[in-house]
Structure formats: C-alpha cells, structure tokens
N, C-alpha and C positions, 0 to 999 in steps of 0.2 A: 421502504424505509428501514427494513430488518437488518439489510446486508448494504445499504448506501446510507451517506448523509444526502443525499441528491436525489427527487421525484420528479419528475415529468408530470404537471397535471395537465389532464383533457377533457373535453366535452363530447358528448355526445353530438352530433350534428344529425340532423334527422329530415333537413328541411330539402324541402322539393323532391322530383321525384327520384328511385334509385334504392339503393339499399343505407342507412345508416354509417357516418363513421365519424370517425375520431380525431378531434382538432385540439392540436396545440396549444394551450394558453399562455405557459412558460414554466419554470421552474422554484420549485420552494427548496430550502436546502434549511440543515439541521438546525445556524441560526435563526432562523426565522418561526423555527418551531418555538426553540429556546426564549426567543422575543413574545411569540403569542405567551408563552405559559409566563412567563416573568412581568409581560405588561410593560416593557422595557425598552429602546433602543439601545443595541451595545454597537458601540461607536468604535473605530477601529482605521488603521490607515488604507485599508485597501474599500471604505466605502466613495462612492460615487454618490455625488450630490446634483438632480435633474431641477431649475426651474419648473413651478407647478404648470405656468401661466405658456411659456415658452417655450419650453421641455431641451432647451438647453445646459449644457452643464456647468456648474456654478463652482468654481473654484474654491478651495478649502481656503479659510479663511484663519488664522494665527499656528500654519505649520510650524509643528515643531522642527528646529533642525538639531538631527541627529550627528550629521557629520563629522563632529571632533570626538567623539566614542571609535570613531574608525581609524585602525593605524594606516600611516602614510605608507607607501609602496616602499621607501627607504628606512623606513622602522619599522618592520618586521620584528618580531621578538622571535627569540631562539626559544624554541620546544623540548625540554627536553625530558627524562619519564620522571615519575616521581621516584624513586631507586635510586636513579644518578642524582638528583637534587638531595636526597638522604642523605647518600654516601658523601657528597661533596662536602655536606654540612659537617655531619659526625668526623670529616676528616679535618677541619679547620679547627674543629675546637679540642681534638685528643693532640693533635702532631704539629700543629703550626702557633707557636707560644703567643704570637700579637692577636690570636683569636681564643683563647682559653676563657674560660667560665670567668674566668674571676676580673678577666678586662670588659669581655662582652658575653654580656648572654646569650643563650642560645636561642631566645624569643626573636633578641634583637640581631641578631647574626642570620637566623632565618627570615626575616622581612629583608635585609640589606642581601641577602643573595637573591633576591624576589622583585628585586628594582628591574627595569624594564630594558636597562644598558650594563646589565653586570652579564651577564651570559654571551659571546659572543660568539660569533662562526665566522671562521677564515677558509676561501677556497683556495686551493692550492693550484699555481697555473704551470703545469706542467713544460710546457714551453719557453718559461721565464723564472727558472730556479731562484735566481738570486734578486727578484724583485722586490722593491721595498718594502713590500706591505706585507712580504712574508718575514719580517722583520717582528718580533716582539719589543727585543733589545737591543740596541745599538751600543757597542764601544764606544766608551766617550762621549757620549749623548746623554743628556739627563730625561728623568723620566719619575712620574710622579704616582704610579699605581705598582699593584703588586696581581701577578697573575698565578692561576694553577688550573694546569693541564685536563682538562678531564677526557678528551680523547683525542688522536690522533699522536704523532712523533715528531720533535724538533732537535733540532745538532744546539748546539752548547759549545762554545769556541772563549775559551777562557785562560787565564795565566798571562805570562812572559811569554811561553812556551809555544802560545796561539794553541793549546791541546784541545783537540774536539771529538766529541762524543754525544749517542746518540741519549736521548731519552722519553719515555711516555708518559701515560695515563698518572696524574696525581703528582707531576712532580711542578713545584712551584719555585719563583723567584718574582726578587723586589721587595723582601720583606723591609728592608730598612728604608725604601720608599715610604712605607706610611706613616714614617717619622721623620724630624728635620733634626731630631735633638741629638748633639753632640755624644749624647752619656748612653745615646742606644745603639751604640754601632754592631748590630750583629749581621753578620753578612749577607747574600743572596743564599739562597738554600734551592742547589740545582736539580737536586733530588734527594729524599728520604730514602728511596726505593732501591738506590742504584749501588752500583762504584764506586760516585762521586758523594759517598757519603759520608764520608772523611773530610772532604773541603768543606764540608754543609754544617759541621759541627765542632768550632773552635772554642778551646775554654773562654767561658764566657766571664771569668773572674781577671781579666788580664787588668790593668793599671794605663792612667790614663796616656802614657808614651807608649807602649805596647798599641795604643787602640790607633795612638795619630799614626805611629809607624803603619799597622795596617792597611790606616785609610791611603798613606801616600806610596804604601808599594802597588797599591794599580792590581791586586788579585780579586777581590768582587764587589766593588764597589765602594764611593766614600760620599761624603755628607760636604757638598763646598757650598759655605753660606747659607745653610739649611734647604739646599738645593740635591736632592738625590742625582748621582751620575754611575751609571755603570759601566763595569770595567770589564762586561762579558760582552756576548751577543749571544742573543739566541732567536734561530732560523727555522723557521717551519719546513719540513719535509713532506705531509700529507696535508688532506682537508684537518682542521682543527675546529677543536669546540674549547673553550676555554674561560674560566673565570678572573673578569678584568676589575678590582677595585681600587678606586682611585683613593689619594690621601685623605681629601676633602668629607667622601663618603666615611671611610674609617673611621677619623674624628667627630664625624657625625652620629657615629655608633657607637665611640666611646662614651660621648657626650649623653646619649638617649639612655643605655645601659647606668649610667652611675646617677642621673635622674630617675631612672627608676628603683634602685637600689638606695637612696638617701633618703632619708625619713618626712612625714608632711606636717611641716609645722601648724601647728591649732591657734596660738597665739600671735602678737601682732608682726614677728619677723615671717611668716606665711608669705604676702607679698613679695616680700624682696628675697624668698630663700633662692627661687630658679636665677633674680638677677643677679644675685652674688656669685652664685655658683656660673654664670655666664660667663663675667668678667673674669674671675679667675680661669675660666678651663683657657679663655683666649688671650692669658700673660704667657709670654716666653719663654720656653724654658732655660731655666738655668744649666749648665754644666757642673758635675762635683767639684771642681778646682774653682770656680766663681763661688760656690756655698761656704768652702769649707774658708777662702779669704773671709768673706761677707761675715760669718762666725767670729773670726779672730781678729776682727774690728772693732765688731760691736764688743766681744769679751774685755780688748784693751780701751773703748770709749768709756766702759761703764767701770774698770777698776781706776781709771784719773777723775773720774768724777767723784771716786769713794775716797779716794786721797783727797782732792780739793777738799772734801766734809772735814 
C-alpha cells in the first residue's frame, strides 16, 4: 500500500496434504481504507450496487443526468490562448470607438467576448475559393454584426472601383452595424493596420447632407431603415479565427455597462430605477434634424402661449 492505492489480500491455505499457499480473497483499494477510517460510505458514480439476497445488480436509482453540461458535436467553442483573448480585448477598447471605456467597460466587454458564439473559426476549402461561407460580407447584403480578424487573411473588394486588397490579424469591419441610428454613420473600418487606413478614417464632424451623401454613394456601407447594408465584401483567403458580435449582443453591453455605472437608489424610486432606465435605452433614436425641429416647436408653442397670458 506504500507505492499502490491497490492490495491484493490473501490467506493462507494450509489444508490437506502438501505444502501451504496462498489464496485470493480479492482486493481492497485506497477508498475503502479511507471508508474504514472515516466510518463512512462515499458514494460516487462508478459504485456498483449487488442485491444482498440475490446478488444481482440493483440499478442506481434517481441518476443524475449530466448531459446538458456536454457541448453538442456542432457547438464546439473555439479555444483560443489567453494572450490572444488579452490582446483582442485591450485592442477593442484602445482603437475601436463603439468599444471604448466610457460606452462599455472593460468588465463588461470581457464577459461579452467570453459568450460561447462570439469566437468563431472558419476553414478554408481550398478547392472552392469563392464559396459562400467564406464570405464575411457580402455587397449589397445586409448584415447585423461587426467582426475583427484575429488570425488568418481576407481580400476586401470595395469602392466603385471594385479595388481589392489583402488584409490580416486585427483588422475589423461592421462597425455601423451595431447601430441602426441615423446620426452614427461612421463607416466599416477595413483596417487600422493597413493602406486602407485612410478609407477607415473620415472626418467624423461632417453635417447631416454630407453623412446622407455618403450613405448613398455606395463606399462602405449605409443605414436603410435602421437596417445595416454593406457596400464591401470581404473574403476569406485562409483558415480564420475571428470575432463575430452581433447588434443585439452590443446593446446588451451597452445596456449592462451603464446599469452598472448609474447609481442605486435607497428610496422609493429603487424599484422602478432599472424599469425606467429599460424603457428608455429601448425608445428610438432620434436623428439631430428631428431634435433640433422637436426644439423649435416646443420654443414657438410655449412663446404663443406667453402671448395668449
């Protein structure tokens, strides 16, 4: 028992004539040691249960089923090290504005890359280049998540001009997917890294004809009906690993992040702070040319009503 959990005990056998020897009785093993000192039965899923009477085996009786703890063959989660999940973090909240400190935290930003469908892996089928599934983004297709690269290469086919170019690790698009709102038009961001780092970064102070102009020249994307559509495509070239966040999710981060950031009422509005704060994050938003009308209503309802006095 010094070097096993496992003994072999035996008897002496000594009966009839002959020399002595040594029989079998079976085996004791380290829980069973552990049971005699403890006074205990520890119960466990690999025991076997023998009728005393019949010496039959008696079927366990309110098994637990474990089985929904087990992922499906088809959700598999992507693995990836903790380093790239670092980096991918640290890189959303310094370079990519709709993830910055001050919209989402980085509490809440690292649970939402930690969701079980945000990491994804695409294999590349050598045989069938222009397959649809090696498709991110499709021209002219809407599309309601925003992605960033973290490895492998994808072509980027964009413009009038159909111009395409390669690009890798960390470069992202779809930001104006995670928004429906008119007054956020900032474009797909094909790369920080690259070339195309000039398309990526358009003064962002333009006026509200400037913004519709952009949306309808067809260069990265526009907002139809609070419907994201984009005006690129972009095509995988190798195996890829990539981060997929949908609208839905974002807003759910926006939502978490400014619930945690808003103060806890002690008095009787406590109750109703989180529904208030509900209802509003889920009203519409407005566009600045709807506000600044809405404004110059109410200014002219409330100076005829000072006249009427």
């Amino acid at each position: 028992m010094r070097k096993s959990h496992l003994a072999i005990v035996q008897k002496v056998n000594n009966e009839g004539e002959g020399d002595p020897f040594y029989e079998v009785l079976g085996l004791v093993t380290l829980e069973d040691v552990i049971e005699e000192i403890i006074k205990s039965e520890i119960l466990d899923e690999s025991d076997m249960y023998t009728d005393n009477r019949t010496r039959r085996r008696v079927s366990v009786k309110n098994k637990r089923d474990f089985s929904a703890f087990k992922d499906a063959d088809n959700e598999l989660k992507v693995k990836i090290s903790p380093q790239l999940l670092l980096a991918a973090h640290r890189f959303l909240a310094t370079e990519v504005p709709q993830f910055s400190p001050s919209l989402i935290s980085e509490k809440i930003l690292l649970r939402l890359l930690k969701y079980p469908d945000v990491i994804q892996e695409l294999k590349f089928d050598e045989h069938n280049k222009y397959y649809v599934r090696h498709y991110l983004y499709t021209r002219n297709k809407s599309a309601d998540y925003f992605t960033l690269i973290l490895q492998g290469k994808v072509e980027v086919e964009a413009g009038k001009e159909n111009m395409k170019f390669e690009t890798g690790a960390f470069s992202y698009y779809g930001t104006m997917a995670l928004s429906s709102a008119a007054s956020d038009r900032s474009p797909a961001h094909p790369t920080p890294l690259s070339r195309s780092a000039s398309l990526s970064y358009p003064d962002r102070n333009i006026d509200m004809t400037s913004a519709s102009s952009l949306a309808g020249s067809n260069q990265f994307g526009s907002c139809i009906l609070g419907q994201y559509v984009s005006d690129f495509s972009v095509r995988a070239l190798t195996d890829l690993q990539y981060i997929k966040i949908t609208r839905q999710q974002y807003q759910n981060g926006l939502l978490a992040s400014r619930m945690d950031n808003s103060p806890q009422l002690t008095l009787d509005g406590c109750a109703t702070c989180s529904e208030n704060f509900t209802e509003k994050s889920e009203l519409p938003v407005v566009d600045e040319t709807t506000t600044l009308l809405n404004e110059r209503n109410s200014l002219l309802h409330r100076a005829s009503q000072e006249g009427a006095i």
